[in-house]
N, C-alpha and C positions, 0 to 999 in steps of 0.2 A: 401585521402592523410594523410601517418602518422603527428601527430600533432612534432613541434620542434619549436625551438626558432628564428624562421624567419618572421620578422615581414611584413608580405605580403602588408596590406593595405597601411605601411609606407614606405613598399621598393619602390615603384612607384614616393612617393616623396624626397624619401633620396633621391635614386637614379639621378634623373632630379637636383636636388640641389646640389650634393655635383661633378656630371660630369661637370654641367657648371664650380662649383668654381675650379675643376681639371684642366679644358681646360684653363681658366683663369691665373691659378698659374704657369700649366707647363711650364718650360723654353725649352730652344731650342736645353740646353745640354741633356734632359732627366732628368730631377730633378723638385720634387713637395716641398712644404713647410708643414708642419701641418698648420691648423687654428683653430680658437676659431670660436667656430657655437654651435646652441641648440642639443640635442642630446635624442632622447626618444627610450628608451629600451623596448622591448617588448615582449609577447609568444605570438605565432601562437597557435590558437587554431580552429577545426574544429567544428561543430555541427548542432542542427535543429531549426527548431521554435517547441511551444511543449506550448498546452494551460495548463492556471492553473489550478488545482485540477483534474488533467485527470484521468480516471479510466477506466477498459474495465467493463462491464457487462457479467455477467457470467449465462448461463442457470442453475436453481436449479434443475429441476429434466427433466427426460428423457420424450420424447411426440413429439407432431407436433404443428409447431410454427402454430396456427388456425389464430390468428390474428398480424398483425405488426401496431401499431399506431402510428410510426414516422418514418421519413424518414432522410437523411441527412441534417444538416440546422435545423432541428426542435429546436427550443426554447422549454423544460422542466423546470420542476419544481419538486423538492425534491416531493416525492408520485406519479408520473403522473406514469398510467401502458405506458409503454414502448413495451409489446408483451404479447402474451397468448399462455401459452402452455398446448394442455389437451393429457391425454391420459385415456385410455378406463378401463386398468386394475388399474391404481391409482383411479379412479373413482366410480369403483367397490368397493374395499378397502375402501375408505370413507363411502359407503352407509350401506358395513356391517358393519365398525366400530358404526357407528352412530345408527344401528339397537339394536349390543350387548349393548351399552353404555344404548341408552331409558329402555330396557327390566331389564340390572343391577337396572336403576335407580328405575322403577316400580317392584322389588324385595325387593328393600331394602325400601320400604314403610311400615311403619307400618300394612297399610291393604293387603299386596302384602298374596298370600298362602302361601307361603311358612312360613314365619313369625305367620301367622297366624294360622295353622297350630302348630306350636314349642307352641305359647303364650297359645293354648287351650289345649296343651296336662300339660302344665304347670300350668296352671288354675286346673286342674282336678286332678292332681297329689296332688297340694296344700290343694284342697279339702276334699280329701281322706287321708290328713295326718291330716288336722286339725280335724275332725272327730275321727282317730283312735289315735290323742291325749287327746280329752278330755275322749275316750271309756277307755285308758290306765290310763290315772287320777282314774278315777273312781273302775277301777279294782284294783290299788293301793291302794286305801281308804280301801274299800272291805279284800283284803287281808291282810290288815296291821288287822283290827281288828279280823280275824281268821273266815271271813263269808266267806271266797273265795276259791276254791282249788288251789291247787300248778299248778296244768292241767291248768284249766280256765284260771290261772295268767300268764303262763307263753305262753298260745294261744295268749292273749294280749297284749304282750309285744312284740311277737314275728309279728304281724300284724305292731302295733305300728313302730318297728323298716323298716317293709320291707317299707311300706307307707313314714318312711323318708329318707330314701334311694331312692324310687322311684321320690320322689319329689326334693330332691338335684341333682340326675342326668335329671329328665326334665328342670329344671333352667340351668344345666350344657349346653342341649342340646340347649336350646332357647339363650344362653349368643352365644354357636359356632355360631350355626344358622346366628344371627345375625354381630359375628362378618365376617363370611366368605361372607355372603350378601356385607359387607361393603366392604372388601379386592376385592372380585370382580365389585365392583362399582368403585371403586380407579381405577382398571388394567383398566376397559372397558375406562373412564373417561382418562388416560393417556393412550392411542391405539387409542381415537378417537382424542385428541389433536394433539398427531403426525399426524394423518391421515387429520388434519384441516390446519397440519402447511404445510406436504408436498401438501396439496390442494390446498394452500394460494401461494405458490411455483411457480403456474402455472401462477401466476401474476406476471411478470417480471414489477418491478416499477425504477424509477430514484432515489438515493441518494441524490441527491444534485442538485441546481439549475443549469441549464447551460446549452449548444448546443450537440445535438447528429451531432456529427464529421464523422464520419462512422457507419455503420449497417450492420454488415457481413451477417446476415441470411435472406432469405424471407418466407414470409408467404406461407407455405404448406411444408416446409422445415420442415425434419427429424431433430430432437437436442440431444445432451445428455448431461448429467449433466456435470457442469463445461465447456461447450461448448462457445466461447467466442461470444456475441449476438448484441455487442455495442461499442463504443468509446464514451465519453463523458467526457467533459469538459465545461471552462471556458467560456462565450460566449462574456466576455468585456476583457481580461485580458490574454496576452503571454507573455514568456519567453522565453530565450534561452536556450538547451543545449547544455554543451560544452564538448570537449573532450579533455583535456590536457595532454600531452604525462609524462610519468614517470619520464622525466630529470629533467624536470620543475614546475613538479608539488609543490618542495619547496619556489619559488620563487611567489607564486600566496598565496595574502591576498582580505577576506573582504571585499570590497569596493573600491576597484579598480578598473579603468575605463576601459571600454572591447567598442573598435570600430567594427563596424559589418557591413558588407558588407553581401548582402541578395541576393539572386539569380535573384529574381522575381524583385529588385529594384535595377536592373543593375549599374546606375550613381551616387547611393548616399550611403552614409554611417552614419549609426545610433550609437547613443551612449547607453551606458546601464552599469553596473556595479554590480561587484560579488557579489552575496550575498549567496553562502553557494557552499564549498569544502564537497563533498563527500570523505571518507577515504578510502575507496576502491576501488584495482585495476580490471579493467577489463582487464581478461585475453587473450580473443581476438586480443585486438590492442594494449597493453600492458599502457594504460591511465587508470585517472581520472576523472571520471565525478564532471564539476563544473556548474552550475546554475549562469544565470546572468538576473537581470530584467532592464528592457527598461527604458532609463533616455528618450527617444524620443517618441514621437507618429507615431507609426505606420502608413499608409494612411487605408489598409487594415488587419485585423488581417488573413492571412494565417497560415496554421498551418502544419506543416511534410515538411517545404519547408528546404532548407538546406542554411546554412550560413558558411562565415568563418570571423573571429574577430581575433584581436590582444587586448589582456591583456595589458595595460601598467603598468611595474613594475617599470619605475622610470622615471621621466625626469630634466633634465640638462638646465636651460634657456644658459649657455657660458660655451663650458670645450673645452679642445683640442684634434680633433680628427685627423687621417690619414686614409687613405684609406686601407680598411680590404686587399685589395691584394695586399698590401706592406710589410704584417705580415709573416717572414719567422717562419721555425719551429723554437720550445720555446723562441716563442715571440721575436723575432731579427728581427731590419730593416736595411738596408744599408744605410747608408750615407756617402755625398762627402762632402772629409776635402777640406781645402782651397788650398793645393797643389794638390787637383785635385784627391787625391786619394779617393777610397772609404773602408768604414770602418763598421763592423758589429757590432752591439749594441743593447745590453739586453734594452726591455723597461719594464716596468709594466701597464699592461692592466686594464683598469675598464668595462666601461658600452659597449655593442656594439650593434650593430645589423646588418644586411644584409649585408651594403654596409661599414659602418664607424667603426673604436673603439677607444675608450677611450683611450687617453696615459694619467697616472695618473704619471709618473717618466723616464727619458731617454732622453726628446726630446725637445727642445725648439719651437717657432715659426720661428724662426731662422735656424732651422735646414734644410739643404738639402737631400730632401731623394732621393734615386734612382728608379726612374721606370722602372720595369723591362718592356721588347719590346718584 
């Protein structure tokens, strides 16, 4: 039912109240009087019951749900695995991640060969230069005081020179060596995390404390990612949602009292009150979603059951009202003058609902109105 400002739970008692005082009042010409009586104004609002902090669970990666460890009804706790999901080729993926990662990691070890290898061709390099430095010293000495040839000196020099060149590029080679060691310990190290997180994945666990509500999948059941696995919610704690129609949706504050009639609790009616307007419209049924929590106790917490409530946005202990099918169009009712005749007359309307509305200007208690037959 589209939501409107029909105040259903109240029309049942406007209705019985304001026919008796009708039958009461009418006279025998066909003519009613206004009366002073309370008046509460309302919006019809439809909706469900809808546990607190509900969330669906979402499968994280693709696989066959191997185990289910709750059922509906289950009481969880924030960490409990909730399902397991393995599959063969992510499996695989983790084992070789895990393989590359050890083998990076036993490379970039000091004593790894490779390393080893780089440090001894470096060591030898070093060797061969400090040697063909002090050999160059010396031929320098040599030469300077004119025991040396220019040949000899410059064989020396030229040793000298290759020996340190050979040994700046082994350091060169041992500096890559080892930083490319490291680079590939970094990748294997972040390809084996991913492959730990999407493994970790497999363990569907609970968020938050509270009742598994539903559990769409069973155990041997194909899943894929983002596949929805669960309902979970609040397991002491419901609310309403409401759906309030676009008219009215200006007329709804805060903390106003919302009566609710519940499917499953045929004969009674609960109290509760708004506590948060949604701003946005859904384009569906062209409403508001408004939120109301329970000023009443529940017997049972049901939850997806459907309710409908009236919003009270105002009430009136004494004002004066007529009966709504006495209101002709723009707001005119007929009344009989004292010669008998009858007369059409502007009123000013205030509060109304189903059955009654508000004369705020036009009409006295006095006044004879016409009813129509």
């Amino acid at each position: 039912m589209k939501p409107h400002s029909l105040a259903i739970l109240l029309k049942s008692m406007t209705l019985c109240a304001f026919a008796a005082t009708a039958i009461s009042c009418k006279k025998a010409d066909g003519s009613t009087k206004p009366e002073y009586r309370a008046l509460t104004e309302a919006v019809y609002a439809s909706g469900v019951i809808a546990p607190r902090g509900e969330y669906k669970v979402f499968a994280m990666a693709d696989g066959v749900i191997t185990r289910r460890v709750v059922d509906e009804g289950s009481i969880v706790k924030a960490g409990d695995v909730l399902f397991r999901i393995d599959n063969d080729e992510q499996a695989a993926r983790m084992n070789a991640a895990r393989d590359v990662y050890r083998t990076a990691q036993s490379n970039y070890n000091l004593s790894s060969p490779a390393l080893a290898e780089a440090e001894s061709s470096l060591r030898s390099s070093q060797s061969k230069f400090s040697t063909d430095s002090v050999q160059f010293a010396r031929v320098s000495d040599l030469f300077a005081s004119k025991a040396m040839t220019q040949s000899d000196y410059d064989k020396a020099k030229l040793a000298f020179q290759v020996s340190q060149n050979d040994f700046a590029a082994a350091k060169q080679r041992y500096e890559r060596t080892k930083r490319q060691l490291y680079v590939d310990l970094q990748n294997a190290e972040s390809q084996f995390k991913v492959s730990a997180k999407q493994e970790s994945n497999a363990l569907v666990k609970s968020l938050t404390d509270g009742m598994v509500y539903e559990a769409y999948k069973q155990q041997g059941e194909a899943v894929r990612r983002n596949d929805a696995l669960a309902l979970i919610g609040s397991d002491r704690e419901v609310y309403i949602r409401l759906s309030v129609d676009e008219l009215d949706i200006q007329k709804i504050r805060v903390g106003q009292e919302v009566l609710v009639k519940i499917d499953v609790y045929k004969d009674r009616t609960f109290k509760a009150r708004v506590e948060k307007i949604y701003p946005m419209l859904t384009k569906q049924d062209q409403s508001f979603r408004v939120d109301a929590a329970f000023t009443d106790t529940l017997p049972e917490k049901f939850v997806g059951v459907t309710a409908e409530a009236n919003i009270v946005i105002s009430r009136k202990e004494r004002t004066l009202v007529i009966p709504k099918s006495l209101v002709l169009a723009g707001d005119s009712v007929l009344i009989k003058n004292a010669d008998g005749n009858t007369t059409k007359v502007k009123i000013r309307k205030g509060a109304e609902n189903y059955d009654v509305v508000e004369v705020l200007d036009g009409l006295s208690d006095s006044s004879q109105l016409v009813v129509k037959k």
